[in-house]
C-alpha positions in Angstrom: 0.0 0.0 0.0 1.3 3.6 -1.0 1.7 6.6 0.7 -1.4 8.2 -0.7 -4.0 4.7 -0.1 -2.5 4.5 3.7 -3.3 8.3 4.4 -6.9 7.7 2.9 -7.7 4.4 4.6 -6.7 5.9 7.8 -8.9 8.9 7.8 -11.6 8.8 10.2 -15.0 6.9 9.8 -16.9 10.5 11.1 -15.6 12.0 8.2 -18.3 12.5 5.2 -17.9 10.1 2.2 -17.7 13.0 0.3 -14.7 14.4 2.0 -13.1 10.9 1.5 -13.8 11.2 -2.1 -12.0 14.3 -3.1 -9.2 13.2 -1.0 -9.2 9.7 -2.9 -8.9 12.2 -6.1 -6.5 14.4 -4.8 -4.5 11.8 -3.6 -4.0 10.2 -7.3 -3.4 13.8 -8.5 -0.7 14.8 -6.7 1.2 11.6 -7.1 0.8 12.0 -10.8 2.3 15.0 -10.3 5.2 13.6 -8.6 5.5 10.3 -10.8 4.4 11.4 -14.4 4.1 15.0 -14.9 7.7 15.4 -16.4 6.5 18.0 -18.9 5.3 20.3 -16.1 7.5 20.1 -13.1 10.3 17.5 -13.5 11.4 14.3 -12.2 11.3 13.2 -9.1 14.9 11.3 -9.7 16.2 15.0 -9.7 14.7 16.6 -6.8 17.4 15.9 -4.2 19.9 17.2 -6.7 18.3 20.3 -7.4 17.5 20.8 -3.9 20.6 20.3 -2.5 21.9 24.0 -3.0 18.9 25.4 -1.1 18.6 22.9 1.9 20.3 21.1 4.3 22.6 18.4 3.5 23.3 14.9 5.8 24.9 16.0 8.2 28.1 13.7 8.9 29.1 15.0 13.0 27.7 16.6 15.8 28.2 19.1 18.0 27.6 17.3 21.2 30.2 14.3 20.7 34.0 15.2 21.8 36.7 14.8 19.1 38.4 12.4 21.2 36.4 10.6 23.8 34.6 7.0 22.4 30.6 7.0 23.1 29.8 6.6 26.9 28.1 2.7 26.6 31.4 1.9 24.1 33.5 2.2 27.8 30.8 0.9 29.7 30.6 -2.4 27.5 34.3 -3.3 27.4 34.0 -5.9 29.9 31.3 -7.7 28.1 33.3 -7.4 24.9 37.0 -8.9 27.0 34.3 -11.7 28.0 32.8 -12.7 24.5 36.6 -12.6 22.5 37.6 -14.8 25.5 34.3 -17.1 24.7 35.2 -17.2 21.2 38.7 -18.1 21.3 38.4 -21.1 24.3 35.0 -22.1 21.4 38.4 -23.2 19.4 37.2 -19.8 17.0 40.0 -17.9 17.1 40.0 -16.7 13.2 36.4 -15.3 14.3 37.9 -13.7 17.5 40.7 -12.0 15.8 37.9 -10.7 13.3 35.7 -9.4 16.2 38.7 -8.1 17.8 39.0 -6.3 14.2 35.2 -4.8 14.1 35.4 -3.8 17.8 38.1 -1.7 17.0 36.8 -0.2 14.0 33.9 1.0 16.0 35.9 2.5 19.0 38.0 4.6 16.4 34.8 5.2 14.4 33.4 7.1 17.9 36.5 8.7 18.2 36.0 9.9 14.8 32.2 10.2 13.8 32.9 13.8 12.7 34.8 13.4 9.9 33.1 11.2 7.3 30.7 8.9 5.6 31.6 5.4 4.5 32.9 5.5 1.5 33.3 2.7 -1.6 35.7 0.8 0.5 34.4 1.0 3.9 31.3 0.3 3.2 32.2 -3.3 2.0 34.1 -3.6 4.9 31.1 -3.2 6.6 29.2 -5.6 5.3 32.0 -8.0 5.9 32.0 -7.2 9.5 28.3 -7.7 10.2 28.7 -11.2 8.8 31.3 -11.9 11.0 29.4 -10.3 14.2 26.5 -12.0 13.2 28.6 -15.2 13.6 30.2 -14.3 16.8 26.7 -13.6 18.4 25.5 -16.9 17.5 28.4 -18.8 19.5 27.4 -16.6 23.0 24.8 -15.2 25.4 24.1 -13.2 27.9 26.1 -10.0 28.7 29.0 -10.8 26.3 25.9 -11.7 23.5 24.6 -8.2 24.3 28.0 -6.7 24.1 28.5 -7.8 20.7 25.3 -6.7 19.8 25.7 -3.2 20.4 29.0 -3.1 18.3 26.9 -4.9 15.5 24.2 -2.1 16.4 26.6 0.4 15.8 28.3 -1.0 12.6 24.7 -1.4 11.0 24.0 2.3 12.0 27.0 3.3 10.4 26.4 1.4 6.8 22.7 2.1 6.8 23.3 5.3 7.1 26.4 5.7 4.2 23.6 3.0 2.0 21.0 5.9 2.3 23.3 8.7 1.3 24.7 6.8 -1.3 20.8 5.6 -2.4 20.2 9.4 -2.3 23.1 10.9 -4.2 22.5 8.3 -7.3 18.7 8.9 -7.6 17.9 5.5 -7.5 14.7 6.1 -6.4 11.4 3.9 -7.8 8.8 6.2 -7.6 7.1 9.2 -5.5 6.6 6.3 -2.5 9.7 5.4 -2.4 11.4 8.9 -2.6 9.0 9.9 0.5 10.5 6.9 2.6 13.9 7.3 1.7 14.2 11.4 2.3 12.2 10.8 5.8 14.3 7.9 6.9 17.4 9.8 5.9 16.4 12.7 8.0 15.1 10.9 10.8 19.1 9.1 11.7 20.0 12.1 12.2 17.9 12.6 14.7 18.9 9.4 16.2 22.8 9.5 15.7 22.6 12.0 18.6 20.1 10.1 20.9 23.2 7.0 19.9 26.2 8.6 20.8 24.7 9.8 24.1 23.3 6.9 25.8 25.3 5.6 28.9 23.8 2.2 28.4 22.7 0.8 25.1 20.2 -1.2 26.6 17.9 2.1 27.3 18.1 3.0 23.3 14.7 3.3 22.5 12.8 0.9 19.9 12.6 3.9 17.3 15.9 3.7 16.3 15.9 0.2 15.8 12.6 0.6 13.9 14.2 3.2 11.2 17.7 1.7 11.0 15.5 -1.5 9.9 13.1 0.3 7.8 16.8 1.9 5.8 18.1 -1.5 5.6 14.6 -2.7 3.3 14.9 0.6 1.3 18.3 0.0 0.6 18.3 -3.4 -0.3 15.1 -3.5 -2.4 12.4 -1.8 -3.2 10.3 -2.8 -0.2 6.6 -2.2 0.3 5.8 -1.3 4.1 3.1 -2.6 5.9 0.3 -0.5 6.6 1.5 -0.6 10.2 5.2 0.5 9.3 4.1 3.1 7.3 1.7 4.2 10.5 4.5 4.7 12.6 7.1 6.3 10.4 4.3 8.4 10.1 4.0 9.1 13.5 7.8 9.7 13.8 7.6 12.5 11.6 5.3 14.0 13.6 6.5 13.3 17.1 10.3 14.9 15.6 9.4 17.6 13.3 5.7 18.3 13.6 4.6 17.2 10.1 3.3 13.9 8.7 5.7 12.5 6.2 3.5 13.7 3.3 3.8 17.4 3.7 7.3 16.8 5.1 9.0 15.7 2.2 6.5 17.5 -0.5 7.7 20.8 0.4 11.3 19.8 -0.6 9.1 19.0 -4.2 7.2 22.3 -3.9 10.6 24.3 -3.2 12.1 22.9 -6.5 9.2 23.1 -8.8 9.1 26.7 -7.6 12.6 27.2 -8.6 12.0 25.6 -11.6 9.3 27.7 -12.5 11.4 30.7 -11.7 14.2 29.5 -14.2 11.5 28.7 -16.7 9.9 32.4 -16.4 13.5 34.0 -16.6 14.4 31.7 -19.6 10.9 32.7 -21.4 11.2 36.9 -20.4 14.9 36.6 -22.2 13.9 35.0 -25.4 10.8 37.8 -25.5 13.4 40.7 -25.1 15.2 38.8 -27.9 12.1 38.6 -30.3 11.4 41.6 -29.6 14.3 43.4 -30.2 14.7 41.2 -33.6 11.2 42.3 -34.6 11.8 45.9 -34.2 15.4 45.4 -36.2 13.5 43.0 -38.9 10.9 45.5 -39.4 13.0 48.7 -40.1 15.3 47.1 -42.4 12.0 45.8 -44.1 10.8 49.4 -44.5 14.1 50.9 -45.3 14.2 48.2 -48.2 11.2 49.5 -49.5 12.7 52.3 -50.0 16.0 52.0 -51.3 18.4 48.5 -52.0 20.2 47.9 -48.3 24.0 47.9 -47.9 24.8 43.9 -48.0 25.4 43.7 -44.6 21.9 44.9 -44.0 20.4 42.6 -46.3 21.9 39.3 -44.8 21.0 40.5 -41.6 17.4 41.2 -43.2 17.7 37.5 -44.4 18.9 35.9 -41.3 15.6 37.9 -39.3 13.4 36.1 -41.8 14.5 32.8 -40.9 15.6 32.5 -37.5 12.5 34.7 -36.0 9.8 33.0 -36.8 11.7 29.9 -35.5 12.2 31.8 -32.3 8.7 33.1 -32.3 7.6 29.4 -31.9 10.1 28.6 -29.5 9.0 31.5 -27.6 5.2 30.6 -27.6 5.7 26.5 -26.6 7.7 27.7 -24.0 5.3 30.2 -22.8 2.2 27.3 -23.0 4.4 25.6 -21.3 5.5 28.0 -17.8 2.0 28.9 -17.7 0.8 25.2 -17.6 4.1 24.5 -14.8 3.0 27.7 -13.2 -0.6 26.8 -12.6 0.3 22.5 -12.2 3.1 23.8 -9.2 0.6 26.1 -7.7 -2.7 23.7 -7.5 -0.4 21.3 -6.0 -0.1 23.9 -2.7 -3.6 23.3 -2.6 -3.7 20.0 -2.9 -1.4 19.5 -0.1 -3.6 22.0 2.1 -6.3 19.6 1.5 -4.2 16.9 2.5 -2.6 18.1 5.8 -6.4 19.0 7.2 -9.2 17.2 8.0 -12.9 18.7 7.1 -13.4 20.3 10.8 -10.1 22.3 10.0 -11.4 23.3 6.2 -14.5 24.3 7.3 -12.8 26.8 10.3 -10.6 28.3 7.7 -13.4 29.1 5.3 -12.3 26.2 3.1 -15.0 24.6 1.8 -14.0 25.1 -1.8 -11.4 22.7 -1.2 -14.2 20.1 -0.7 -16.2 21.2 -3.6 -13.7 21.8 -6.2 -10.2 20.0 -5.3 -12.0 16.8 -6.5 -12.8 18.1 -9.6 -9.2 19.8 -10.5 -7.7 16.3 -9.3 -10.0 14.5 -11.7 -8.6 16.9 -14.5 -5.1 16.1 -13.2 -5.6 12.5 -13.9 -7.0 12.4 -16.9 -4.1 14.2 -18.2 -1.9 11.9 -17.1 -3.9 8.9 -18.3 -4.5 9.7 -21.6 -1.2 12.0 -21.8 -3.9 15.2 -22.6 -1.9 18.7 -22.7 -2.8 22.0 -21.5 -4.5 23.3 -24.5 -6.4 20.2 -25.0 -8.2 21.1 -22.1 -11.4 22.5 -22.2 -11.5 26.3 -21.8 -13.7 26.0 -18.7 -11.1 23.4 -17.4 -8.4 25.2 -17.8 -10.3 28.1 -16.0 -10.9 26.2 -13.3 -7.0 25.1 -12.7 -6.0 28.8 -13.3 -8.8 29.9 -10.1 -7.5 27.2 -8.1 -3.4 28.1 -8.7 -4.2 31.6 -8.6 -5.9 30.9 -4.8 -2.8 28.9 -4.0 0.0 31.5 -5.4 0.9 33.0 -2.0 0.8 30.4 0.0 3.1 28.0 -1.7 5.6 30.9 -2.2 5.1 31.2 1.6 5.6 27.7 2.3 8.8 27.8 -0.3 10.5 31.0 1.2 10.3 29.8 5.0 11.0 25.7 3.9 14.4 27.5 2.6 14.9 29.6 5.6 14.2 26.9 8.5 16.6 24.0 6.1 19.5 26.6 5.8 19.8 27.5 9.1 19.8 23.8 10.7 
């Protein structure tokens, strides 16, 4: 189940079937707009990357962990981890031992030096390597040297699920709009965690939600895994619980911020050829007169020649581009809207004088669809159609420059 089908199926049974209907719609309009609409506001594949200059990257340290001094539970465990190398070796294991001996290093010197780096190429193999061989280790003891072990492996998994994401990130190997969402929320939410790890005095208080999203990385990573309806509940919830929006609106701003740049660069690129054709019509139409008049230098006249072929070339190039910012500007724009209606339920609609969302958001998101079933453009819509998309970008114009201009504030500064 996707994003879009979890959010609806979870909305509440008080709310009117009507209600559940235009979100239903909306909900397949918007992910067309993030799967399919290429034409009109880009790829998903290339959000991160166009993003990147505007918000925050991963971060690779923190400011709370000393250059020098290992995590506090990494000291506290030490014992434990004396005990299971001694269990290994007197097991008759000694290639394992000297291995774990290996990987518990790595991670002492990895404390030491959290700050610097991600995995790279290299390391990250070596990772791999070294949960296989702490998987091994843990399976020959128990009790407090088992548990020992399994906070290195803890740590070592954190580490390569973390450098797996980045890396899963910087490549744009994403599948689709459902995947992207996971993947940029997970990402975000380790680094909320990598704190809450590197301060714990015992490993054994680390919560469960750590666990749960290291896991939920490691299914991302490997494939392209479909959550269950109650996975997808909670990493829900942890969005909320750490940065006060469900995933949804969390990660769609990051889409709105781009389109919106996008759109910018598309209106700049459009009011530069206009200047051009306009200039060249001006130029085309006084040597035209002067011609008339008497025979132009030959200079003149090749330029005259040139103007008679490349202008209406660039007067075409000039009007697609200008169908198509309009149709961007007005596809980017409905989308605020759509995620307005998304974010609030019909109690919160109706407070804010709303309604309209209700009564007309369905039918926009029909529109929406249709055009990306049947691959219908802009001006194949119907007049009244495209009326209605124009009323509902136009309503939507502030707020999603709003939403764009403090999304790029608050991700700069953190």
């Amino acid at each position: 189940m996707g994003w879009f089908d979890s959010l609806v199926s979870t909305v509440s049974n008080a709310v009117s079937s009507a209600f559940r209907a235009v979100k239903q719609t909306v909900s397949k309009a918007v992910k067309w707009l993030a799967d399919e609409a290429e034409t009109f506001v880009g790829e998903v594949k290339r959000l991160y990357q166009a993003a990147k200059p505007y918000i925050s990257s991963m971060r690779v340290g923190l400011r709370t962990l000393a250059i020098h001094v290992p995590w506090p539970w990494v000291k506290a465990l030490s014992l434990g981890l004396e005990r299971a190398l001694a269990v290994l070796e007197h097991l008759d294991t000694h290639p394992l031992a000297a291995k774990v001996q290996q990987a518990i290093d790595w991670v002492i010197a990895r404390a030491r030096e959290w700050q610097k780096k991600l995995l790279d190429e290299q390391e990250i193999a070596e990772a791999q390597a070294r949960e296989r061989d702490l998987n091994a280790a843990m399976a020959k003891t128990q009790g407090p040297e088992r548990e020992a072990l399994q906070a290195i492996a803890l740590t070592n998994r954190y580490h390569l699920v973390k450098a797996l994401t980045n890396r899963l990130i910087e490549t744009e190997a994403f599948v689709d709009f459902d995947h992207y969402l996971r993947v940029r929320a997970v990402q975000k939410l380790l680094q909320v965690y990598e704190e809450q790890m590197t301060q714990l005095e015992d490993i054994g208080s680390l919560s469960q939600e750590p666990l749960f999203i290291i896991d939920v990385a490691a299914q991302l990573i490997e494939a392209r895994a479909e959550l269950n309806d109650a996975d997808v509940q909670r990493l829900d919830e942890l969005t909320v619980k750490h940065f006060d929006k469900a995933v949804i609106p969390f990660v769609f701003e990051e889409m709105i911020l781009v389109w919106g740049l996008d759109l910018q660069n598309a209106q700049k690129t459009w009011e530069e050829l206009n200047k051009r054709v306009v200039k060249d019509r001006v130029l085309k139409r006084r040597l035209e007169m002067e011609a008339e008049l008497e025979p132009l230098e030959a200079e003149e006249a090749r330029m005259l020649d040139d103007l008679r072929i490349l202008l209406p070339r660039d007067e075409a190039q000039l009007e697609a581009l200008g169908n198509e910012t309009r149709a961007k500007r007005n596809y980017v724009f409905a989308a605020e809207g759509f995620l307005q209606l998304l974010e609030k339920s019909e109690d919160q609609l109706v407070a804010d004088d709303q309604e309209y969302l209700i009564d007309h958001g369905g039918r926009v998101g029909e529109i929406l669809v249709r055009c990306a079933q049947n691959g219908e453009k802009w001006e194949r819509l119907s007049p009244e159609e495209q009326s209605l998309i124009v009323s509902f970008a136009n309503i939507f114009e502030t707020d999603c420059k709003k939403r764009t201009d403090a999304f790029r504030v608050i991700e700069v500064a953190a």
